[in-house]
C-alpha positions, -999 to 999 in steps of 0.1 A, spaced: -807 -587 636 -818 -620 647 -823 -644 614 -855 -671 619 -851 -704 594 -878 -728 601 -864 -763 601 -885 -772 573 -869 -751 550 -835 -772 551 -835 -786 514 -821 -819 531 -833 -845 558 -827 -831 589 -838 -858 616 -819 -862 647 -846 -878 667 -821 -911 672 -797 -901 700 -770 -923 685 -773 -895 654 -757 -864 657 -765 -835 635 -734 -816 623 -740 -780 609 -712 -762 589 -713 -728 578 -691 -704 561 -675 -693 531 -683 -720 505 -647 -728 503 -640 -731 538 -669 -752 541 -654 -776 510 -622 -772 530 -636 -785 563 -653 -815 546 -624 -823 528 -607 -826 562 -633 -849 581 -627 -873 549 -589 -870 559 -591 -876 591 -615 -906 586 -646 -889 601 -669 -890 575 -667 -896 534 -675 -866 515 -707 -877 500 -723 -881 536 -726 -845 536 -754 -824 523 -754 -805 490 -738 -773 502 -764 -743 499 -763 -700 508 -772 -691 540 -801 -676 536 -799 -640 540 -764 -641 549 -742 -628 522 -713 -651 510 -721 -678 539 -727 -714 525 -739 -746 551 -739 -779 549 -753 -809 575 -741 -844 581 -762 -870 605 -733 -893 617 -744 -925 639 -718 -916 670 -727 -948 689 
């Protein structure tokens, strides 16, 4: 089964076009994707409220995503 999702359809800004930004996609249970982002804060990475609202996969059963732009330069 190959799944299609139109970047448009993200509910949140997804624009990478900077090459100092890098786009960071999550996705799993929603738990392990709290889990993860509690870890980047941890570690210093990235604060927790950079992150997008975490949202269902679409069409993917129990699979939650979120995204994080993070100026790498």
């Amino acid at each position: 089964m190959e799944a299609k999702l139109a970047m448009t359809s993200f509910p949140f800004e997804f624009d990478n076009s900077d090459p100092r930004i890098l786009t960071i996609l999550v996705i799993g249970t929603e738990e392990k994707v709290r889990g993860y982002i509690q870890w980047q804060h941890q570690k210093g990475f990235a604060e927790v409220g950079a992150w997008s609202e975490i949202i269902p996969v679409p069409n993917c059963p129990g699979k939650y995503m979120s995204l994080l732009n993070k100026n790498v330069s």
